[in-house]
Biopython code that builds the backbone (N, CA, C, O; Angstrom):
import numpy as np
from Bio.PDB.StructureBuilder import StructureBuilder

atoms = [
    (1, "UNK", "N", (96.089, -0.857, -29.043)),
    (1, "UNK", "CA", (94.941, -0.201, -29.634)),
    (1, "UNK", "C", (95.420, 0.542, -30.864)),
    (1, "UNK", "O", (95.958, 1.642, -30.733)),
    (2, "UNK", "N", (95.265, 0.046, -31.928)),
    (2, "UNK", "CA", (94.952, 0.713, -33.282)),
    (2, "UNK", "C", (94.443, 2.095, -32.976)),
    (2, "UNK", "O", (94.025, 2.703, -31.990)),
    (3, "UNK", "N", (94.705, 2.372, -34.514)),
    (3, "UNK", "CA", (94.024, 3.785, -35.371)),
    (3, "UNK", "C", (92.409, 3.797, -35.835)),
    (3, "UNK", "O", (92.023, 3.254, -36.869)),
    (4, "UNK", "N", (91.249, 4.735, -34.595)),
    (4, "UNK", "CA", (89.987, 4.192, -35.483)),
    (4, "UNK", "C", (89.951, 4.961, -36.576)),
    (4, "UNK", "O", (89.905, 6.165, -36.327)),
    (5, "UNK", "N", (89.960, 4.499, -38.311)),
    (5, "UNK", "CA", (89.337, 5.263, -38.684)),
    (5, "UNK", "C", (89.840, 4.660, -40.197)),
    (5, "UNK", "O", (90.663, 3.789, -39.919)),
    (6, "UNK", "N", (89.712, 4.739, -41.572)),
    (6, "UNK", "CA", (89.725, 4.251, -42.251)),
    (6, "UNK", "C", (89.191, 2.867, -42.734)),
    (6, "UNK", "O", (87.996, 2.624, -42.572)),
    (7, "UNK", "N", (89.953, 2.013, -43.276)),
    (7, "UNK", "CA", (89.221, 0.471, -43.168)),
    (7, "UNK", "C", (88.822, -0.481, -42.061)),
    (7, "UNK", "O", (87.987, -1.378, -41.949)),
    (8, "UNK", "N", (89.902, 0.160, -41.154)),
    (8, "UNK", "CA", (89.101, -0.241, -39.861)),
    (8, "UNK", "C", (87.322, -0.259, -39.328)),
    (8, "UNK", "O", (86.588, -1.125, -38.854)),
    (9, "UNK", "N", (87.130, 1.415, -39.765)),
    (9, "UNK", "CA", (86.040, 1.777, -39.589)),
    (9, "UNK", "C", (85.183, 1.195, -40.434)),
    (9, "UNK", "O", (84.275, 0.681, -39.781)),
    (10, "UNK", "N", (85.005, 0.986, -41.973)),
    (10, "UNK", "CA", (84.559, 0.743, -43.143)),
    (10, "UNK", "C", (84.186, -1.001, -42.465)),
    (10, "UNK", "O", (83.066, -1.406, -42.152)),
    (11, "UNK", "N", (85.110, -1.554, -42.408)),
    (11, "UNK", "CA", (85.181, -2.937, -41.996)),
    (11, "UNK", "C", (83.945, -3.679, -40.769)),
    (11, "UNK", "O", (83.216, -4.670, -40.722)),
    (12, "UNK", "N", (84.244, -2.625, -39.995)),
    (12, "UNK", "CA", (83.027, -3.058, -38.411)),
    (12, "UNK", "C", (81.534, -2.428, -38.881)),
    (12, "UNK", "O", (80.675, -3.289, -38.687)),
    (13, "UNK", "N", (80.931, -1.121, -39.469)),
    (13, "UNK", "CA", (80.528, -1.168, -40.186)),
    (13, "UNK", "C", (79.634, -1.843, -41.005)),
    (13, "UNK", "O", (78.447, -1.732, -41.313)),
    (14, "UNK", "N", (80.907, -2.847, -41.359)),
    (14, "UNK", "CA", (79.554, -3.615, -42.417)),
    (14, "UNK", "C", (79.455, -5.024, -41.682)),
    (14, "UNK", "O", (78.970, -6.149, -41.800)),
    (15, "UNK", "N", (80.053, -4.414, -41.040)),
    (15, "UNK", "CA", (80.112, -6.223, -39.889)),
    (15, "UNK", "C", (78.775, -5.859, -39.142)),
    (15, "UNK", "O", (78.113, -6.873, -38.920)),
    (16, "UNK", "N", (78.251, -4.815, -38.737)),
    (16, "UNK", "CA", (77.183, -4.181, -37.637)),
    (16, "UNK", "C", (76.082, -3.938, -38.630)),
    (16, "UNK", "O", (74.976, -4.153, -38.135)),
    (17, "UNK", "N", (76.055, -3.481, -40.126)),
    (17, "UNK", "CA", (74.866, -3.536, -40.678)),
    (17, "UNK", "C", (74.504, -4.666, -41.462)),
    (17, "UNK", "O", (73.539, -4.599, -42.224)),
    (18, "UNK", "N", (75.288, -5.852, -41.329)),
    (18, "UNK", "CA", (74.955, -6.767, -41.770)),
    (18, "UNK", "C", (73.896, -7.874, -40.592)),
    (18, "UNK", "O", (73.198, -8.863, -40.819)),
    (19, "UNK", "N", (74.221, -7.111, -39.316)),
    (19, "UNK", "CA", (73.415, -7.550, -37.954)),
    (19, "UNK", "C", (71.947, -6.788, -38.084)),
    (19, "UNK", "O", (70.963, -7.112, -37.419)),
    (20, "UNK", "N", (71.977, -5.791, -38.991)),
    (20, "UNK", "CA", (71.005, -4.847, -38.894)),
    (20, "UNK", "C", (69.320, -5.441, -38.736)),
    (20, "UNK", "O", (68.979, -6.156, -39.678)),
    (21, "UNK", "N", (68.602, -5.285, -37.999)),
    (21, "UNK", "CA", (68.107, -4.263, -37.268)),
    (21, "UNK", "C", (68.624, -4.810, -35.753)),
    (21, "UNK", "O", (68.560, -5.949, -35.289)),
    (22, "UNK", "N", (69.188, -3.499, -35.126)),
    (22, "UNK", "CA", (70.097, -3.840, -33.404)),
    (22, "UNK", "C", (69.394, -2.683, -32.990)),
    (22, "UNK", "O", (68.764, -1.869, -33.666)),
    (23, "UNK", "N", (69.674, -2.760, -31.341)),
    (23, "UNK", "CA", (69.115, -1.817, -30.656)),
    (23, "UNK", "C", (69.802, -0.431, -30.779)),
    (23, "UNK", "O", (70.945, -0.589, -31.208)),
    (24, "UNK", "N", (69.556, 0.633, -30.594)),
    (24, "UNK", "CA", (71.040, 1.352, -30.778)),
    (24, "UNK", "C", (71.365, 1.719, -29.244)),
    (24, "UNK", "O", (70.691, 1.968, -28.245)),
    (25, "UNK", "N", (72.972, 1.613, -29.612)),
    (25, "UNK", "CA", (73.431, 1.768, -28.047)),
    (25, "UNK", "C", (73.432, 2.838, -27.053)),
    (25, "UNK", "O", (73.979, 2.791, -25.952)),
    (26, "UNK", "N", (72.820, 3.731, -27.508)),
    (26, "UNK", "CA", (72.808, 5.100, -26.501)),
    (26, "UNK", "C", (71.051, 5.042, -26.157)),
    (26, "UNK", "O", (70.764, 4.772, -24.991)),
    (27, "UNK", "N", (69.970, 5.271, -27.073)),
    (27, "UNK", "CA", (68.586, 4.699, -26.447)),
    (27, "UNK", "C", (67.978, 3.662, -26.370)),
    (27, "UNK", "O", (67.041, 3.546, -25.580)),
    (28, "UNK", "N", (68.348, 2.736, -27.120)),
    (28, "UNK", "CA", (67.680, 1.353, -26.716)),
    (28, "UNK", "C", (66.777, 1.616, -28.206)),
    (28, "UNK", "O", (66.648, 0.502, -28.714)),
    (29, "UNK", "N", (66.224, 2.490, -28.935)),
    (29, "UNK", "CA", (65.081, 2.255, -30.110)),
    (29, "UNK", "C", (66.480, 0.997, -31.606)),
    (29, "UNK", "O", (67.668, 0.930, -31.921)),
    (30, "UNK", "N", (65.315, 0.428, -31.904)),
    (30, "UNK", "CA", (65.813, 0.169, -33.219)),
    (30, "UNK", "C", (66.426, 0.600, -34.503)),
    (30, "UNK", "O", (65.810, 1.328, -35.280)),
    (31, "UNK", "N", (67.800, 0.103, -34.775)),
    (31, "UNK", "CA", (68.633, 1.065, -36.073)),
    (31, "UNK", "C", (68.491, 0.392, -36.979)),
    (31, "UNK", "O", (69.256, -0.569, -36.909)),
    (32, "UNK", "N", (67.699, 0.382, -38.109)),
    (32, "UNK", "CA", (67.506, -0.288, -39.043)),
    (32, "UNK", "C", (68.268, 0.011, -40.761)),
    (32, "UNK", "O", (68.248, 1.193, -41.102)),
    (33, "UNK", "N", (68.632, -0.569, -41.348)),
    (33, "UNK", "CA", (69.647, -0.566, -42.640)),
    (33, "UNK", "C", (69.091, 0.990, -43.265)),
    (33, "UNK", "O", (69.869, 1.845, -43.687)),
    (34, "UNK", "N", (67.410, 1.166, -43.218)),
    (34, "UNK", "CA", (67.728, 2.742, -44.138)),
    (34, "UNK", "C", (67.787, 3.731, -43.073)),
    (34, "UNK", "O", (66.994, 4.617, -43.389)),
    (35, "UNK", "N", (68.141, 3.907, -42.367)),
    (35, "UNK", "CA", (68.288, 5.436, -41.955)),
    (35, "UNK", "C", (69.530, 5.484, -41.077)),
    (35, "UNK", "O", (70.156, 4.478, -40.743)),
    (36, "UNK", "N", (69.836, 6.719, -40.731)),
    (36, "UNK", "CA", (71.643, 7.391, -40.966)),
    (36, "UNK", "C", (71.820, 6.529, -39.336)),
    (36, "UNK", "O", (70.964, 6.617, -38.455)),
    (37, "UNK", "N", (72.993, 5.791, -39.216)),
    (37, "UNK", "CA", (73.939, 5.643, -38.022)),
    (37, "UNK", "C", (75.186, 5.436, -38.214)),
    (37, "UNK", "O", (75.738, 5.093, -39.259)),
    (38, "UNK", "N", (75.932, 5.780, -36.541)),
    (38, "UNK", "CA", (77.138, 5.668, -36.346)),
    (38, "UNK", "C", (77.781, 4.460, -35.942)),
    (38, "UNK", "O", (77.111, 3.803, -35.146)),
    (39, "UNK", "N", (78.915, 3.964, -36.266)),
    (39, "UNK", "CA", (79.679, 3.162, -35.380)),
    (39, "UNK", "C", (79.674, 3.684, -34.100)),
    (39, "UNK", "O", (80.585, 4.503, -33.969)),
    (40, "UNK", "N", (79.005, 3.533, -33.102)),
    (40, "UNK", "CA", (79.532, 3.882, -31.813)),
    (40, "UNK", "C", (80.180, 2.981, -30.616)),
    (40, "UNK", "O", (79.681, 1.929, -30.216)),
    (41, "UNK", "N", (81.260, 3.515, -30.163)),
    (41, "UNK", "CA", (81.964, 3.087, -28.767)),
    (41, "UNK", "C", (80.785, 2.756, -27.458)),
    (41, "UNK", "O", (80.113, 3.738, -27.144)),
    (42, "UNK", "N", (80.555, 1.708, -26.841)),
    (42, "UNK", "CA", (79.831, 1.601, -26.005)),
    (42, "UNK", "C", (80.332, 2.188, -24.404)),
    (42, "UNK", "O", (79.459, 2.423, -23.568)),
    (43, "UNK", "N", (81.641, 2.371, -24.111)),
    (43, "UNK", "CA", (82.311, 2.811, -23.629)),
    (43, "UNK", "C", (83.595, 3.916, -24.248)),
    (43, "UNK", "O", (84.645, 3.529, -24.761)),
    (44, "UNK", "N", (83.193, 5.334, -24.046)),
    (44, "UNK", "CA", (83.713, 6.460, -25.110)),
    (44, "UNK", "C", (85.556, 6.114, -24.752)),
    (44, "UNK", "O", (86.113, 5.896, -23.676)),
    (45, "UNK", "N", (86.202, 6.201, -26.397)),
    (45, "UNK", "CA", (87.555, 6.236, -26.331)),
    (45, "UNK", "C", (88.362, 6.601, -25.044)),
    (45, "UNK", "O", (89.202, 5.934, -24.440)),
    (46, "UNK", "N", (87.885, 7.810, -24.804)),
    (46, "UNK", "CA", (88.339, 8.956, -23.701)),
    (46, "UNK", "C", (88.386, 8.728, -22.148)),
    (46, "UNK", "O", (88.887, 9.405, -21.250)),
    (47, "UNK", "N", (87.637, 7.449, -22.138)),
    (47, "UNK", "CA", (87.317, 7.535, -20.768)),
    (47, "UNK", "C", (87.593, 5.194, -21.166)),
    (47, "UNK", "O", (86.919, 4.388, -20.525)),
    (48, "UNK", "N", (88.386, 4.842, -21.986)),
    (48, "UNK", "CA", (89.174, 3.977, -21.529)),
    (48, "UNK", "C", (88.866, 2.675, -22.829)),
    (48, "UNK", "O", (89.711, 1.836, -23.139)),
    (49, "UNK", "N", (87.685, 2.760, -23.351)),
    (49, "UNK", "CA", (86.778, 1.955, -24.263)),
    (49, "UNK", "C", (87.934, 2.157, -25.601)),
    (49, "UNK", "O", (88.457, 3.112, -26.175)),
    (50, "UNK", "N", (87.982, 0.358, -25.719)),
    (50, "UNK", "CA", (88.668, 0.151, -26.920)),
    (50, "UNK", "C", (87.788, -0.016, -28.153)),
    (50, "UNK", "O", (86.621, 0.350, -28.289)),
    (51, "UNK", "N", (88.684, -0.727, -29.142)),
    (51, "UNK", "CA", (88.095, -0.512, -30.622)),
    (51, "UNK", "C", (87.859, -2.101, -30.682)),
    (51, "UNK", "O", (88.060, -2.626, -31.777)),
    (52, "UNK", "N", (87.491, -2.839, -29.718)),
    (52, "UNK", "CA", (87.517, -4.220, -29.711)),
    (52, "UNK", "C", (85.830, -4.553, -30.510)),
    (52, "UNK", "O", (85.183, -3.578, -30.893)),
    (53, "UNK", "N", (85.273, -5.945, -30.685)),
    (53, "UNK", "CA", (83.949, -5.830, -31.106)),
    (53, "UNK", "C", (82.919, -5.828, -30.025)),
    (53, "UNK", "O", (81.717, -5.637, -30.211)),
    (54, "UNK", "N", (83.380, -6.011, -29.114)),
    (54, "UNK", "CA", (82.420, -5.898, -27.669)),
    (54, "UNK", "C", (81.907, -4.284, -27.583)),
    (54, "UNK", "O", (80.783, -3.781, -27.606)),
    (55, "UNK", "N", (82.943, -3.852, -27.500)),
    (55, "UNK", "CA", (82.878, -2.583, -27.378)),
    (55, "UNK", "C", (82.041, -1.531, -28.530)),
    (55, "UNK", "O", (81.948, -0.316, -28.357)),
    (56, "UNK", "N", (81.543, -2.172, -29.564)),
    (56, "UNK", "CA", (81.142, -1.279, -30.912)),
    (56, "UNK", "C", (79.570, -1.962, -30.826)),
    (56, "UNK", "O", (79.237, -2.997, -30.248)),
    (57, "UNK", "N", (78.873, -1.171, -31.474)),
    (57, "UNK", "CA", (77.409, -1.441, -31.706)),
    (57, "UNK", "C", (76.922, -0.027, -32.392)),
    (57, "UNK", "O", (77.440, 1.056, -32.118)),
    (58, "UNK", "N", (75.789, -0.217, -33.378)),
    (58, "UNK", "CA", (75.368, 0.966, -33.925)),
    (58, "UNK", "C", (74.421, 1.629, -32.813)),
    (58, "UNK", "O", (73.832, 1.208, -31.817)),
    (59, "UNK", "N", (74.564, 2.972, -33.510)),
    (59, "UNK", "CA", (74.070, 4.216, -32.940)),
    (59, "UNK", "C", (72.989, 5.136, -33.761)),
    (59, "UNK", "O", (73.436, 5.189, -34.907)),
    (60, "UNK", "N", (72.121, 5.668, -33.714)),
    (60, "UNK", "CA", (71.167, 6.573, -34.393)),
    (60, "UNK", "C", (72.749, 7.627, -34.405)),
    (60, "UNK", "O", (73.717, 7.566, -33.646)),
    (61, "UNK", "N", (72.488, 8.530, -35.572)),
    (61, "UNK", "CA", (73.675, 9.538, -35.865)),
    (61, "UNK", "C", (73.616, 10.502, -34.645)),
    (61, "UNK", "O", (74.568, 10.767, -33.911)),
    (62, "UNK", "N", (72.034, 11.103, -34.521)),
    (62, "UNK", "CA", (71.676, 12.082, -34.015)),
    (62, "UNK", "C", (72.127, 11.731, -32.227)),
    (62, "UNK", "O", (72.692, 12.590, -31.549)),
    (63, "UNK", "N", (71.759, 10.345, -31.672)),
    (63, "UNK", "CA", (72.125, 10.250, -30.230)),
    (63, "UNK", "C", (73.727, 10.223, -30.338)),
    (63, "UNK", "O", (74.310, 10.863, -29.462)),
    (64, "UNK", "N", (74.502, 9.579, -31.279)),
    (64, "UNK", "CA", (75.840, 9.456, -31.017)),
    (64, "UNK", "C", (76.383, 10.981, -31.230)),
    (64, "UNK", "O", (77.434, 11.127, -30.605)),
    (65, "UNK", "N", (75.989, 12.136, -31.911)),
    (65, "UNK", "CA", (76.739, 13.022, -32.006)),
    (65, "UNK", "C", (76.139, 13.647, -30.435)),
    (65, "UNK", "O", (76.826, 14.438, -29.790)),
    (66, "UNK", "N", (75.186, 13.313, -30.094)),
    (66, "UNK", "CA", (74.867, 14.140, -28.592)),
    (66, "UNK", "C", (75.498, 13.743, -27.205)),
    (66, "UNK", "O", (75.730, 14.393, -26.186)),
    (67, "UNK", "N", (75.735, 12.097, -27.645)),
    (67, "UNK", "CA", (76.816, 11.349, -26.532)),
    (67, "UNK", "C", (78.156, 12.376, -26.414)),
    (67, "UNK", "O", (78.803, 12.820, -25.465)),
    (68, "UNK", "N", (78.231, 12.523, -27.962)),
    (68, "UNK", "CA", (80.097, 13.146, -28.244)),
    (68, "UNK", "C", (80.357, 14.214, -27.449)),
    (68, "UNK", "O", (81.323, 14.369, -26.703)),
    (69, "UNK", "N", (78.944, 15.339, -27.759)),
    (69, "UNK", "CA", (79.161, 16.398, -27.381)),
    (69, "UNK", "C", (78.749, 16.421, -25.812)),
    (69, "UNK", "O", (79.358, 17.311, -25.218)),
    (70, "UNK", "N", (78.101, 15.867, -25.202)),
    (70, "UNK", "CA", (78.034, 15.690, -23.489)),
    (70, "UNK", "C", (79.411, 15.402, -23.168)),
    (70, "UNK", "O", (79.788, 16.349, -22.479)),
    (71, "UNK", "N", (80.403, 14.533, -23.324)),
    (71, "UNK", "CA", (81.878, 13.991, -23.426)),
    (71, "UNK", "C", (82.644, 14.981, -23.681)),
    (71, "UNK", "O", (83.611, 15.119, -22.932)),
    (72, "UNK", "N", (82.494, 15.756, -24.563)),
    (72, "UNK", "CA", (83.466, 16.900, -24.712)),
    (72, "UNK", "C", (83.035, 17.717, -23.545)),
    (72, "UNK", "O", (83.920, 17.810, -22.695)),
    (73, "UNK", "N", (81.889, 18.355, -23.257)),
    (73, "UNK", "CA", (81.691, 19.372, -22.533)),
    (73, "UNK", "C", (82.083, 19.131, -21.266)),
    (73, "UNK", "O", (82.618, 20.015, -20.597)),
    (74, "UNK", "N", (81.834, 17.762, -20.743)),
    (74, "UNK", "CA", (82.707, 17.558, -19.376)),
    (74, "UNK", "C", (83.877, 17.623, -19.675)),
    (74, "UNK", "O", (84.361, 18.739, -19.482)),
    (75, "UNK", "N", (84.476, 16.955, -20.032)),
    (75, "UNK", "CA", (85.782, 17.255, -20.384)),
    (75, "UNK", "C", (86.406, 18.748, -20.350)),
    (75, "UNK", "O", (87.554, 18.891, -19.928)),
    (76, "UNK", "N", (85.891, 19.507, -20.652)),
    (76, "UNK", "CA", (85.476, 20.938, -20.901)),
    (76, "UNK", "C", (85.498, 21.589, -19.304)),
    (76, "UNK", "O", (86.497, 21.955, -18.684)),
    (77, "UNK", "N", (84.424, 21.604, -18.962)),
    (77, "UNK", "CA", (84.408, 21.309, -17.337)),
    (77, "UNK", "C", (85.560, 21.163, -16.590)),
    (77, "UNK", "O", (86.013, 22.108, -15.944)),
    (78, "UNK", "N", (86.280, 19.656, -16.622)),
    (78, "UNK", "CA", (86.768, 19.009, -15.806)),
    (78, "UNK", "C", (88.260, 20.104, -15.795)),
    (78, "UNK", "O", (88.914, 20.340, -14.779)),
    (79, "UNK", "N", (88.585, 20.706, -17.301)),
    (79, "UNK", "CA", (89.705, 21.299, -17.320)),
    (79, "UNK", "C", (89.847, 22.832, -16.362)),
    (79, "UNK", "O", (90.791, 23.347, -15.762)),
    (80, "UNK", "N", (87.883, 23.371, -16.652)),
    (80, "UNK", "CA", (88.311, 24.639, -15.955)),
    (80, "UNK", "C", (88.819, 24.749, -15.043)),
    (80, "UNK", "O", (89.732, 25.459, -14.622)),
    (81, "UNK", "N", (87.831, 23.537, -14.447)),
    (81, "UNK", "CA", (88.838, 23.241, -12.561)),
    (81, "UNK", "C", (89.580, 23.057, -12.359)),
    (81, "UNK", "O", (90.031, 23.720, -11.425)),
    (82, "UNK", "N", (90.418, 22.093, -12.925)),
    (82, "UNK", "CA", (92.064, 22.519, -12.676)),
    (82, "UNK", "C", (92.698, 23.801, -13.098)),
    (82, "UNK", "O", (93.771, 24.196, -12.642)),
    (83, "UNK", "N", (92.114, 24.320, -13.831)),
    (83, "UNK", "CA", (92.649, 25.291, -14.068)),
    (83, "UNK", "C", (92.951, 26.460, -13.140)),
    (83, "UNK", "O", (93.960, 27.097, -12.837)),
    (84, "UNK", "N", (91.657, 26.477, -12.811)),
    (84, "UNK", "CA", (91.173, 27.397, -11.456)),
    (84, "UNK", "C", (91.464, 27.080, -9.979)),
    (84, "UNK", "O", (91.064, 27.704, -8.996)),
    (85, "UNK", "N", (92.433, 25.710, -10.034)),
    (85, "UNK", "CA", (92.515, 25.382, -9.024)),
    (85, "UNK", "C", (91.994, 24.349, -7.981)),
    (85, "UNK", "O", (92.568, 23.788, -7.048)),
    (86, "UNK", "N", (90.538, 24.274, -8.510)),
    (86, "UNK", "CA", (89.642, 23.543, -8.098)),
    (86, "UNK", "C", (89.977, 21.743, -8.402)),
    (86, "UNK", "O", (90.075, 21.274, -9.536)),
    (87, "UNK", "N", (90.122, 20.888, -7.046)),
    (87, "UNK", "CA", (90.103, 19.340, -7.529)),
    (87, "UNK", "C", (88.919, 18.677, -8.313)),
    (87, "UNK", "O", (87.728, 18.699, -8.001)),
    (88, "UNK", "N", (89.375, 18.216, -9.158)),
    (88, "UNK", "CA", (88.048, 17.978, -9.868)),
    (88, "UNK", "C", (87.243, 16.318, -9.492)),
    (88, "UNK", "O", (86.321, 15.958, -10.223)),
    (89, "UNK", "N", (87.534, 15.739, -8.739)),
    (89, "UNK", "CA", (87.062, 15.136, -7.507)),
    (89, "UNK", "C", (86.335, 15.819, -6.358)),
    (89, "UNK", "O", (85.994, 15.170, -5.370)),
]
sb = StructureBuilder()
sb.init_structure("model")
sb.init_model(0)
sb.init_chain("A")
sb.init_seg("    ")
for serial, (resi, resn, name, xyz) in enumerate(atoms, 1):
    if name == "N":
        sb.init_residue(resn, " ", resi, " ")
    sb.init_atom(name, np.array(xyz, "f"), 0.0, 1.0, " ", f" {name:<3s}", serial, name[0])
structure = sb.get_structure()
Protein backbone atom coordinates (compact mmCIF):
# COMPACT_ATOMS: atom_id res chain seq x y z
CA UNK A 1 0.00 0.00 0.00
CA UNK A 2 1.29 3.29 -1.29
CA UNK A 3 1.23 6.94 -0.13
CA UNK A 4 -2.51 8.45 -0.57
CA UNK A 5 -1.99 11.69 -1.61
CA UNK A 6 -0.44 13.68 -4.35
CA UNK A 7 -0.72 12.31 -8.02
CA UNK A 8 -1.99 9.43 -6.77
CA UNK A 9 -4.89 11.31 -5.52
CA UNK A 10 -5.10 13.83 -8.60
CA UNK A 11 -5.03 10.63 -10.83
CA UNK A 12 -8.28 8.48 -9.31
CA UNK A 13 -9.96 11.67 -9.21
CA UNK A 14 -10.19 12.21 -12.61
CA UNK A 15 -10.61 8.61 -13.21
CA UNK A 16 -14.07 8.97 -10.81
CA UNK A 17 -15.18 12.33 -12.39
CA UNK A 18 -14.83 11.24 -15.61
CA UNK A 19 -17.61 8.35 -14.38
CA UNK A 20 -19.46 11.35 -13.14
CA UNK A 21 -22.72 11.32 -12.26
CA UNK A 22 -22.16 8.06 -9.41
CA UNK A 23 -23.96 7.46 -6.41
CA UNK A 24 -22.01 8.83 -3.57
CA UNK A 25 -20.68 6.30 -1.29
CA UNK A 26 -21.69 7.27 2.17
CA UNK A 27 -25.68 8.24 1.13
CA UNK A 28 -26.55 6.75 -1.89
CA UNK A 29 -27.80 10.61 -3.51
CA UNK A 30 -26.12 11.53 -6.81
CA UNK A 31 -22.46 13.38 -7.18
CA UNK A 32 -22.55 15.16 -10.14
CA UNK A 33 -19.32 17.09 -12.00
CA UNK A 34 -20.50 20.72 -10.49
CA UNK A 35 -20.64 20.48 -6.99
CA UNK A 36 -17.76 19.88 -4.26
CA UNK A 37 -16.67 15.96 -3.63
CA UNK A 38 -14.23 13.76 -2.11
CA UNK A 39 -12.26 10.82 -3.16
CA UNK A 40 -13.59 8.58 -0.61
CA UNK A 41 -12.38 5.10 0.87
CA UNK A 42 -15.37 2.77 0.84
CA UNK A 43 -13.82 0.95 3.58
CA UNK A 44 -11.88 3.79 5.96
CA UNK A 45 -7.86 3.45 5.77
CA UNK A 46 -7.93 2.82 9.58
CA UNK A 47 -9.94 0.07 9.89
CA UNK A 48 -8.05 -1.98 6.90
CA UNK A 49 -9.43 -0.39 3.32
CA UNK A 50 -6.81 0.01 0.70
CA UNK A 51 -6.10 2.59 -2.00
CA UNK A 52 -7.08 -0.10 -4.60
CA UNK A 53 -10.00 1.07 -7.31
CA UNK A 54 -12.62 -1.12 -5.72
CA UNK A 55 -12.18 0.47 -2.79
CA UNK A 56 -12.56 4.41 -4.01
CA UNK A 57 -15.80 6.02 -5.24
CA UNK A 58 -16.88 9.71 -4.88
CA UNK A 59 -18.33 11.24 -1.93
CA UNK A 60 -20.48 14.58 -1.34
CA UNK A 61 -17.53 16.68 0.69
CA UNK A 62 -19.95 17.36 3.43
CA UNK A 63 -20.89 13.30 4.14
CA UNK A 64 -17.15 12.33 3.71
CA UNK A 65 -15.85 14.90 6.20
CA UNK A 66 -18.74 13.52 8.69
CA UNK A 67 -17.71 9.76 7.92
CA UNK A 68 -13.98 11.13 8.99
CA UNK A 69 -15.05 12.66 11.95
CA UNK A 70 -17.47 9.64 13.35
CA UNK A 71 -13.93 7.46 12.68
CA UNK A 72 -11.91 9.66 14.60
CA UNK A 73 -14.24 9.99 17.51
CA UNK A 74 -14.42 6.24 17.98
CA UNK A 75 -11.20 5.92 17.71
CA UNK A 76 -11.19 8.55 20.36
CA UNK A 77 -13.40 6.39 22.46
CA UNK A 78 -11.78 3.19 21.86
CA UNK A 79 -8.43 4.81 23.39
CA UNK A 80 -10.10 6.14 26.62
CA UNK A 81 -10.81 2.60 27.47
CA UNK A 82 -7.77 1.31 27.39
CA UNK A 83 -6.65 3.81 28.96
CA UNK A 84 -8.86 3.51 31.87
CA UNK A 85 -8.50 0.09 31.83
CA UNK A 86 -11.57 -0.83 30.35
CA UNK A 87 -11.47 -3.86 27.34
CA UNK A 88 -12.64 -2.28 24.57
CA UNK A 89 -14.47 -5.43 23.41
Amino acid sequence: MGKWSGRRVTTERARIAALLPLPCTRCGRLVTPGMLWHVDHLLEQVLGGGHDRANLGPAHARCNMSAGQAVAQSRRRARARVVRGIKPW
